[in-house]
Structures are given as C-alpha cells and as structure tokens.
C-alpha positions in Angstrom: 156.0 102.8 72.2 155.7 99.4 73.6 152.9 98.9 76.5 152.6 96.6 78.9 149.1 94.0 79.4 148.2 91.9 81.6 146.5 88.6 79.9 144.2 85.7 81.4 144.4 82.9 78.8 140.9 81.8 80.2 139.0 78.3 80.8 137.9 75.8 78.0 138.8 76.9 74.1 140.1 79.9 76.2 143.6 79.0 76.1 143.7 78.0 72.4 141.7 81.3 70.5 143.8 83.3 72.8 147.7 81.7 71.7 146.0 82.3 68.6 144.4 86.3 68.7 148.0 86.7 70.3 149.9 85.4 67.8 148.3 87.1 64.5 148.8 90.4 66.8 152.4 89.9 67.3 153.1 89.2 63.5 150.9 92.1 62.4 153.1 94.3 64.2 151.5 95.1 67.7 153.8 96.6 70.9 153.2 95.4 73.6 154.5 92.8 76.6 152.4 90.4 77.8 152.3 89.7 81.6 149.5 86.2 82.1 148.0 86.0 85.1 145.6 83.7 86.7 142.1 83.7 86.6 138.6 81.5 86.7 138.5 77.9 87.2 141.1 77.0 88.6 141.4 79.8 91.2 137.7 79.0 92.2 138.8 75.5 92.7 141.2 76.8 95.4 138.6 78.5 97.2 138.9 82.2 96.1 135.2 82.8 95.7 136.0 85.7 92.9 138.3 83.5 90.8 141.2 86.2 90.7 144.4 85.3 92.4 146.1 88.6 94.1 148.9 88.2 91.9 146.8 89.3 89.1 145.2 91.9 90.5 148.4 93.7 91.2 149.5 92.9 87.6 146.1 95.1 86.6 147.1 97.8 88.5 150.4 98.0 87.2 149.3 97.3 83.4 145.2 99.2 83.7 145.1 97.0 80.6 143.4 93.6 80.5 143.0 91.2 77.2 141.3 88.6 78.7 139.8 85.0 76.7 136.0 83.8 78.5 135.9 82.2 82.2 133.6 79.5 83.6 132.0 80.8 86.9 131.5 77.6 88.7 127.1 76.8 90.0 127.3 77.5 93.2 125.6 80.6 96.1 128.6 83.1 97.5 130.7 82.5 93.8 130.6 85.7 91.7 130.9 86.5 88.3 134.6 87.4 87.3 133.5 89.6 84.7 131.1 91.7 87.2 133.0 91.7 89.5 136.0 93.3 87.1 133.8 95.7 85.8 132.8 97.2 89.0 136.4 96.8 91.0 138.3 98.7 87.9 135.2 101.2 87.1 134.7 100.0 83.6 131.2 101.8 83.3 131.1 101.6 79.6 130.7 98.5 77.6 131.1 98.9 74.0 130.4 96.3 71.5 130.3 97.2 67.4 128.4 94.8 65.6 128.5 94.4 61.8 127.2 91.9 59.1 129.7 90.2 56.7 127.6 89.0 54.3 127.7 86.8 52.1 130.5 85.4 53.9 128.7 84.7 57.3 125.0 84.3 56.4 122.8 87.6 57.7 119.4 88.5 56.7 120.8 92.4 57.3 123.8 92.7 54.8 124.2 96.8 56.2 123.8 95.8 59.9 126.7 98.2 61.1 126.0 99.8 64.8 127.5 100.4 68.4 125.6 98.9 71.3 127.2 100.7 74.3 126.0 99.3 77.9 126.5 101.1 81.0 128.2 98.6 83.0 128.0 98.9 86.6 124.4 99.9 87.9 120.8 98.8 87.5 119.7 95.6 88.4 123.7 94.2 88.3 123.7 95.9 91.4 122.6 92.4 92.5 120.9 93.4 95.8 118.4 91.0 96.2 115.9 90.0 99.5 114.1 87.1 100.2 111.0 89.3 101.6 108.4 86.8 102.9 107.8 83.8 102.3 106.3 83.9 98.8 107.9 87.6 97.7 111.5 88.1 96.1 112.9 92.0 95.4 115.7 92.9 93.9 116.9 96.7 93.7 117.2 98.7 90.4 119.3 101.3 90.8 120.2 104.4 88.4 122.4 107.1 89.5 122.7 110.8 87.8 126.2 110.6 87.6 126.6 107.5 85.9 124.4 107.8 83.9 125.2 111.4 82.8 128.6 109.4 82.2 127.7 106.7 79.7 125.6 109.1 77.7 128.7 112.0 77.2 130.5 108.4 76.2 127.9 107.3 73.3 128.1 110.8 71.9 131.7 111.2 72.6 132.4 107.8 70.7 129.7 108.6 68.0 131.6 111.6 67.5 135.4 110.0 67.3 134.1 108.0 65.0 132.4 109.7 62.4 128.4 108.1 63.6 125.8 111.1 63.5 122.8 109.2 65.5 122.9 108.3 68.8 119.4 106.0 69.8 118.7 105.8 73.6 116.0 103.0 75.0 114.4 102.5 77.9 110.9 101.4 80.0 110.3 104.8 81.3 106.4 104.5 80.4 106.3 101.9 83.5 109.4 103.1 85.5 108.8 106.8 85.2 111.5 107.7 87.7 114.6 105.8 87.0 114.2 105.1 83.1 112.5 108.6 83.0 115.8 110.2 85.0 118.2 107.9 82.1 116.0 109.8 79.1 115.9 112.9 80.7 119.5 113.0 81.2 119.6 112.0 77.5 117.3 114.9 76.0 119.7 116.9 78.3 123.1 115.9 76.8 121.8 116.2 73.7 121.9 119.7 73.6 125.8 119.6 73.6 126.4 117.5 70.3 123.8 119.5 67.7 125.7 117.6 65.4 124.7 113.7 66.1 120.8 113.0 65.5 119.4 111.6 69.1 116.1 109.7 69.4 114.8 107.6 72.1 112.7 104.4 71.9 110.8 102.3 74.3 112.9 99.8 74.7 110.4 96.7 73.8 109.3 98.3 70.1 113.2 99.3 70.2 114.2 95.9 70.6 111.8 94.9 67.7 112.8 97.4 65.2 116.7 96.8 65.9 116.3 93.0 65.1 113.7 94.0 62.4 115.9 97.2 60.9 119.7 97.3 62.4 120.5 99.2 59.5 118.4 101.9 61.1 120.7 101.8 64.5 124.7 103.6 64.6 125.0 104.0 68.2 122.6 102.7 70.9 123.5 103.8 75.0 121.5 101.7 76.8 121.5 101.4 80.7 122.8 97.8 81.7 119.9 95.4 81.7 118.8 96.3 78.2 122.2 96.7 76.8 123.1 93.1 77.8 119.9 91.6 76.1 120.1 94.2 72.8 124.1 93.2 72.5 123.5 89.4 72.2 120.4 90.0 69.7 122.6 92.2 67.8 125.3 90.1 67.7 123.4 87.0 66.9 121.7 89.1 63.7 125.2 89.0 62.2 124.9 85.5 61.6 126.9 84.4 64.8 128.0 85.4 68.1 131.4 83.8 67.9 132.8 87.3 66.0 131.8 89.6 68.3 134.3 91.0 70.4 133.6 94.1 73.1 135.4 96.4 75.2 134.8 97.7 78.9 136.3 101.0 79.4 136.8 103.6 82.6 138.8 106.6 83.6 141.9 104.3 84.3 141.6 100.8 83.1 140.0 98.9 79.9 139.3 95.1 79.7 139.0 93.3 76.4 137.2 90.1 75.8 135.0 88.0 73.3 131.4 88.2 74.1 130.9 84.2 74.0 131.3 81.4 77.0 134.1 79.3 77.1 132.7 76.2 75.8 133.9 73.8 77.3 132.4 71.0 75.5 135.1 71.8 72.2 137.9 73.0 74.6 140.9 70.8 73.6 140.1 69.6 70.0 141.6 73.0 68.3 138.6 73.7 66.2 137.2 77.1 68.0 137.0 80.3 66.1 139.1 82.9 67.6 137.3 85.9 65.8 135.4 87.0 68.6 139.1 87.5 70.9 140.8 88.9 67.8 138.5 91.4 67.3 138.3 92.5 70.8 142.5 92.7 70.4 141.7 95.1 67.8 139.7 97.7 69.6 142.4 96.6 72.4 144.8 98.0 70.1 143.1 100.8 69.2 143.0 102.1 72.9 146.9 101.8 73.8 147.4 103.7 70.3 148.1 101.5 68.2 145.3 102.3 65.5 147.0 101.6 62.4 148.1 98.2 63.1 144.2 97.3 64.7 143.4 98.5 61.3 146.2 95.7 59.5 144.7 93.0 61.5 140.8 93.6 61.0 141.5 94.0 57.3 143.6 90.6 57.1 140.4 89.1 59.0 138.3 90.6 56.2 140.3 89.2 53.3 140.5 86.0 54.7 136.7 85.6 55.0 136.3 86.7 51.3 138.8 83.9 50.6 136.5 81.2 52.2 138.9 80.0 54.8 136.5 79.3 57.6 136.3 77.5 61.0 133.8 74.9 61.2 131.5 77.0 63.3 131.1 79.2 60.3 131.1 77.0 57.3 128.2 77.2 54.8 128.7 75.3 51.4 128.4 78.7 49.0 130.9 80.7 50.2 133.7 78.6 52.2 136.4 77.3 50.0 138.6 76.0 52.7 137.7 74.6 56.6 140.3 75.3 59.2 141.6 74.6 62.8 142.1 77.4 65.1 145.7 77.6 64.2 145.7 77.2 60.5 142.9 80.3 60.6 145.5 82.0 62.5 147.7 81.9 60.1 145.6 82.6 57.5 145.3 85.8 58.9 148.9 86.0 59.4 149.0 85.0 55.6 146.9 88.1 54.6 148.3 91.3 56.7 149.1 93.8 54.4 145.6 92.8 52.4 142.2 94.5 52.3 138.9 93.2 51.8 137.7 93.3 48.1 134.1 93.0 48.6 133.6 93.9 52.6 134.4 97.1 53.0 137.3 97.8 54.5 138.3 99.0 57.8 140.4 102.0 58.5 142.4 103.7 61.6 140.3 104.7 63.8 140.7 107.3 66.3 141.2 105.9 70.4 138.2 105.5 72.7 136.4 109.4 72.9 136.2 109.3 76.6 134.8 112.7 78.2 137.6 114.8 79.5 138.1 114.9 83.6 135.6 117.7 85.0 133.2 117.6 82.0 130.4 115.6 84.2 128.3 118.5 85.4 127.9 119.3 89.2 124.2 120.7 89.8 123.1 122.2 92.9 121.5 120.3 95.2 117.5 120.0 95.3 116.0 121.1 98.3 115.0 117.7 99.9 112.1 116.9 102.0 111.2 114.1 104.1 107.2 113.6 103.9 106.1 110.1 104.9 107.2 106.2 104.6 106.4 103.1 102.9 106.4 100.5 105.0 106.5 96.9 104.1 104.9 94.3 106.0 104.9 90.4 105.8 101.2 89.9 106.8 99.3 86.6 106.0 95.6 86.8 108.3 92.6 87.5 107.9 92.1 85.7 104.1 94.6 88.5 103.0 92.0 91.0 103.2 93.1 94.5 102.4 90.5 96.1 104.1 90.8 94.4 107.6 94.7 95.4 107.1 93.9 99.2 106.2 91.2 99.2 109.5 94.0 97.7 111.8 96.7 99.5 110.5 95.1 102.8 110.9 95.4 102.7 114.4 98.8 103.6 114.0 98.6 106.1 112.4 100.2 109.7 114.7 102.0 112.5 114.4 100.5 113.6 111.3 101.8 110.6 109.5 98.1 108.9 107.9 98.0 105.5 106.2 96.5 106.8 102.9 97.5 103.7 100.3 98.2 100.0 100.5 99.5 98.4 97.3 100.4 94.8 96.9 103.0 93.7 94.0 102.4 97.9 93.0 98.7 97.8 92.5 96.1 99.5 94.6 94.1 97.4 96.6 93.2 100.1 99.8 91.3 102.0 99.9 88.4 101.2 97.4 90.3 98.7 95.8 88.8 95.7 93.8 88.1 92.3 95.1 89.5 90.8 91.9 93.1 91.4 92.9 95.4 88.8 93.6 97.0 89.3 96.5 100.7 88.0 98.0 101.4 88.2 101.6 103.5 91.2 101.1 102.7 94.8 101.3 103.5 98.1 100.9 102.2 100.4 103.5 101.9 104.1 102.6 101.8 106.4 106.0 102.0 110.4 104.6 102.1 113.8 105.9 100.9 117.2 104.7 103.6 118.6 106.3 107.9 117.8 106.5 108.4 115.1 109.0 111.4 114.0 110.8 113.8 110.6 111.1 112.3 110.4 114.6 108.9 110.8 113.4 109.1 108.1 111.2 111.0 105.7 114.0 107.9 106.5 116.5 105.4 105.0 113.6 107.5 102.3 113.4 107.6 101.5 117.0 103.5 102.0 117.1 103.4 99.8 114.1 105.5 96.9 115.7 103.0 97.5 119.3 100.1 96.6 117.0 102.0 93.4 115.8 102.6 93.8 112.6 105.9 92.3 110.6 107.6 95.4 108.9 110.1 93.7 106.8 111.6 97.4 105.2 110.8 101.1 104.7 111.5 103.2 102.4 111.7 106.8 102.9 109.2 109.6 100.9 110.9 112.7 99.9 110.3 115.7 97.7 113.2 117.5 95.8 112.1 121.2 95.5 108.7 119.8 95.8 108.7 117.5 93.8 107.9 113.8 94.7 110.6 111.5 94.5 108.8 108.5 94.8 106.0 106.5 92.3 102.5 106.5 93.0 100.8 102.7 92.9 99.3 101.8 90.1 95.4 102.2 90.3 95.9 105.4 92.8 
C-alpha cells in the first residue's frame, strides 16, 4: 500500500543527502508519495520565528509522517528550534536512536557496540522556562510529569520487546534530585513488574555515562528522560566512529518524524561530498513504521555490503579498509548497485517488526493523593545588610502569622538560617521557607505575602508546600 509523506529537503548538505536517501529508497522498492514542504532558513528569513510555513504544517497533518534532512536555526532571542518545536506540536514524546559499531569498516574501539538510546522528548529542562531572577540569579524549570514518563518507559520495554532486546537500563540523578529523577526510577521499578521477561537495572546517570562509553556492549536499551538522553545519544553515536551514520526517530500516538542526528553543515553544503548515511538510515526505521519492513531491511543490508566493499565518502575514509572514495551521488548508487546483497562480514540486518507503541488505555490512571497545602517558599531578591542571613531571618520573622513560621532560609539550596555557617557564599537571592503544623489555605498564604511586601521585601516567586497523603512533596535544603 502506497503512503503518503511529507518531506523538508532541509538547509546546507540538506538538499543533497536527502535527493540522495530518497533516491536509493525509491529503487529499493519503497511506497510512498512524497509531498516537500518548506522549512528552516529560508522561512526564518521571512520572518516566521518557527521556520515552518503553514503550508507545511497542513501537509503534516494530512501525511502524520515527516522525513525531514537537518535545519539551521538562525542566532537570534524569540527564534526557536524547529526540531523542538516539532517534537512538542506533534507529541513526538519518544526519541529513538539505535547505535551500532561497523567495524573494521568505520574505525571503533567497541566492535559489539549495538544498543537503543530512547529519549523522552518533550519534558524536563526542554521545557525551556527560564527567569532572569535578580540581578546575579538565573532558574530554569525541570519538569517531570507521571504520565509522560509512565509513557516513555512502557515504550523502552514495548520496543525492547518488538525487537527481541531482553535489558532495558534506566539513568538518572535521583541521589541529588530525589523527587523528580526519584519519581522517573520509581515509575521504572514500577513498570518493570509488567515485562518479567526483559532484565531492568538503573544507573546513576554520571557512572552510567562512564560505563556506556567505557562498555556499550553492556547497554541494549537505555530510556532516559530528555536531558540525559540528548548527551548519552551523541556519546553513543560518536563511540561508533562517527556521528554522520546515525539516524533517529521521534514517535507519538499520531505522527513520527525522521531525521539524521547531525547539523546541516553548511560549510560543505554545495560541493556534493556529504555522507548521506545518517538520513538513509533514519529512511529505514521511516520505513519500518509505515510497514514497509522488508524493504528497510533491503536497503540497510545494501548500506552494509557497500561498506565491506570500501566504497566510502570522504568523511569516512581511512587507508585500510576503503578501496574506493565517493561523492554523495556515486555512494548512492553504490547502494542502489548492492540491493538485493547482504553484508558478508557485518552482520546482517533483518525485518523488523513496526514501532511497539503501548496500546491506547494501557497508561494507568491512579487515584488521586490526598493533597495538602502546608506552607510556602518564598523567593526574595534581597541585597542589604552584607548579605547577612541572620539579619534577613530576624527581619523576616516579623512576618511571620497565621500559623505560617519562617523555619529555613537557603541560598542556591544550601542552608544558611538558622545556624548556618559563615563560610557560605551567598547570592542575592533566596528562598524563604514560611511552614505550618497545620493545612493552610490560598488566602493564608496571600495574607503572608502581603505582610511580607509591608516589611519591604522583593518576593520575586513562591512556590507552594504540599503533602500528598502526607507525604511532602517538596525537597528539604541541603544542610537542614
């Protein structure tokens, strides 16, 4: 059955890897129409801030399939990433991207590097909410929701599973952020429990980072929530001798975007020399989505062969194993050359089975905790008084009412009243903890900040302390 995509061509070597990835798809056998549509530079150069015409977002919504070569995002404060901002528009919350060595051909020091890094694509610090504070503090907000991340985990095991990987490895920093990172792995240990078949282990994710570029051959599927899982894809795919093969996939509940996972480097674009192996590859787990696995499986194998054979693009030459250095087009039809082939020395790749997406329903609805409000942190941009925690503590105190007690002042997270130590360095902004024994109400909490202004202080935010069936939902400072 012949499917419909929608296509951006991209900016720099953009146009010419993807003429080519297109072309060794269409002789290999692929159905599909193509509908291009405009994107990146030039669209940011008419003013659209998100470099997507209209035009092409109607063609996604019509196709919910995008094959699309890199982008430049122009320098510049109010222009926005087109890949982040496609990721979050279309609800592509999983990023997948298989990384595998293919030695000797491209030199690796880990000849069985094979594994899965999939990213959750849409939360944690790419939330990009971001303050200017005071005038020496920055924030931006990491967020981690239940849901999605109860969804990207049923993905890793759901994909493990599809494709015949029995360990899923999760990593995060939950030693330091014990309440989102902790939430991710608990949710992890949970899922777990439903797929006794896949091995799970978790891993801080600094030692994890170190033992994947130490030991990938230790690694088949990694979920990672997105921070991490940007860093541990490009270390991965950099282990495998170069990033220019790695290709990835972004997929939701309704639409999937394929892409290479390099920039559009613009300083080659228009000499014809760039390796389109990175944009193939993503074709090929492209294909493997719409249905078309067998023929995914007739390109990646001609792609094998013809790096035993030694025909190579400059960017992957090395003297021992390439026999033969190529343009972009004459690579292309190498590959075109070699369909039918399979490797003789890499092993070869075979059909695999589509995306294993959770079914519609299978995200599990908890009840609700019982949720109590129980005090505020207040923030305050305060710079008397030689920074002196313990003349802020005195003067704040007299705001205190209602039951609501300042009973901890942290700056940057670390304790510094009461009893705190003169050695701390401290910024002109504060966090201002105000608590009550007892369940407090908005109103409460909007009286303490009206005392707070009378005393003349500069509260800059709050945030709000709750307990969910008693327990806190908040971190304590370090040192308290």
């Amino acid at each position: 059955m012949t499917r419909t995509i929608t296509v951006a061509r991209g900016d720099g070597i953009g146009p010419e890897i993807m003429d080519a990835a297109l072309s060794i798809l269409h002789e290999a056998g692929a159905q599909f129409d193509v509908e291009f549509v405009e994107m990146g530079l030039s669209v940011y150069e008419q003013g659209n801030t998100s470099g997507i015409t209209p035009e092409a977002w109607e063609s996604m919504r019509r196709t919910r399939v995008l094959y699309k070569a890199p982008f430049t995002t122009t320098q510049g404060k109010g222009v926005k990433s087109i890949n982040v901002t496609l990721r979050k528009s279309l609800g592509l919350f999983a990023n997948i991207r298989p990384v595998m060595a293919y030695t000797p051909y491209i030199q690796s020091h880990h000849p069985d590097m094979n594994l899965v890094i999939i990213r959750e694509n849409e939360e944690d610090l790419y939330a990009g909410i971001e303050h200017r504070q005071t005038y020496e503090v920055y924030q931006t907000l990491k967020l981690l929701s239940l849901p999605g991340s109860e969804r990207i985990i049923r993905y890793a095991f759901e994909y493990a599973r599809a494709h015949d990987r029995g360990k899923v490895t999760c990593m995060t920093k939950d030693n330091i952020m014990k309440l989102t990172d902790g939430m991710f792995h608990d949710m992890i240990n949970h899922i777990a429990g439903d797929y006794p078949d896949i091995e799970t282990e978790h891993l801080i994710i600094d030692i994890g980072t170190a033992r994947l570029a130490s030991y990938p051959e230790q690694f088949e599927v990694v979920v990672v929530p997105n921070l991490y899982g940007d860093v541990l894809s490009d270390v991965s795919a950099l282990l495998t001798g170069s990033v220019g093969l790695a290709g990835s996939a972004n997929i939701g509940d309704s639409f999937a975007m394929f892409e290479a996972v390099h920039g559009s480097a613009p300083d080659i674009a228009g000499k014809g020399i760039a390796n389109p192996s990175g944009l193939l590859l993503a074709g090929v787990l492209m294909l493997q989505y719409i249905g078309q696995a067998q023929v995914a499986t007739r390109v990646q194998n001609a792609w094998l062969k013809t790096l035993e054979d030694g025909v190579h693009t400059i960017d992957i030459y090395n003297e021992e194993h390439s026999t033969q250095t190529v343009n972009t087009q004459e690579f292309a039809a190498a590959i075109c050359d070699r369909l039918g082939q399979q490797p003789e020395r890499l092993h070869a790749a075979r059909a695999g089975s589509a995306f294993g997406l959770p079914e519609p329903g299978q995200i599990v609805k908890e009840s609700r905790a019982q949720k109590a409000l129980v005090g505020v942190d207040v923030f305050l941009d305060w710079d008397e008084a030689d920074r002196n925690p313990d003349v802020l503590g005195e003067q704040l105190s007299a705001a205190n009412g209602e039951g609501l007690n300042l009973i901890m002042i942290t700056n940057r997270g670390q304790k510094v009243w009461p009893e705190g130590l003169p050695e701390t360095f401290c910024t002109d902004h504060w966090r201002c903890r105000f608590q009550s024994e007892e369940p407090v109400s908005h109103a409460h909490i909007v009286r303490l900040l009206g005392r707070i202004e009378q005393h003349g202080f500069d509260f800059i935010k709050m945030e709000g302390l709750f307990t969910f069936d008693g327990e806190p939902g908040f971190s304590l400072g370090q040192g308290q």
